[in-house]
C-alpha positions, 0 to 999 in steps of 0.5 A, spaced: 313 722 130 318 718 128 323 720 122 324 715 116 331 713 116 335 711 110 339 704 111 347 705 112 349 701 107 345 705 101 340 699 099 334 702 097 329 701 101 322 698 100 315 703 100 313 698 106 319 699 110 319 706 109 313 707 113 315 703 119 315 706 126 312 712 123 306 715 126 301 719 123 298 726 127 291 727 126 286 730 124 290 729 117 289 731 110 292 728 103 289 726 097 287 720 096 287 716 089 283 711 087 283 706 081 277 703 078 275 700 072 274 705 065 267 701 063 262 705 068 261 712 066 266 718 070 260 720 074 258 713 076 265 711 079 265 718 082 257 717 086 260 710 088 266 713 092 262 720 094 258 714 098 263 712 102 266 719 104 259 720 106 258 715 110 263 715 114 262 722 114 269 723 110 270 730 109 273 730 101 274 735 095 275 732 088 281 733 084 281 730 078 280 725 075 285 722 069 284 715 063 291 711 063 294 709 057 290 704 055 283 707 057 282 701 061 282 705 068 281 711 071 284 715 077 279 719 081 283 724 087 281 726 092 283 731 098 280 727 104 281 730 111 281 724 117 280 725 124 282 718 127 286 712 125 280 707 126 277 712 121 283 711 116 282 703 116 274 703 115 276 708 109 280 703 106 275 697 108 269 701 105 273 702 099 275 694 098 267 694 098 266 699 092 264 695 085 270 696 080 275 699 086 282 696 083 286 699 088 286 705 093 293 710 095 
């Protein structure tokens, strides 16, 4: 695993930049945050999201959820646990796919 290094010349770096050349080990664990539209209901978007870990065979534990703001959005975490890359990169395919998704971290 590669370490993230800092530049020399003290610029800031940017999130995309942070993270390349580094490697993830697997199996690895980490919440997943997912944004979706406040106009379903709470256990609706949660049923929407638990799909997806359950096809993929996703092994996930809910955290919490909270409203932004405005009420427009909610966030639903997750710890998740992933085994592969190729897993990685389904999830967040499968996640594109579920109705009211605005973005997944």
């Amino acid at each position: 695993m590669s370490k993230v290094k800092l530049p020399e010349n003290g610029n800031p770096i940017k999130t995309s930049q942070k993270l390349e050349n580094t490697e993830i080990e697997f199996p690895v664990t980490f919440q997943l945050k997912a944004v979706l539209d406040a106009t379903a209901a709470d256990d609706e978007n949660m049923k929407k999201l638990s799909e997806v870990f359950k096809k993929l065979k996703v092994s996930s534990s809910y955290v919490g959820n909270k409203k932004s703001s405005k009420g427009t959005y909610v966030s639903y975490n997750y710890n998740i646990t992933l085994q592969s890359r190729e897993l990685l990169e389904k999830l967040y395919s499968d996640l594109k796919n579920v109705p009211g998704l605005k973005f997944a971290l």
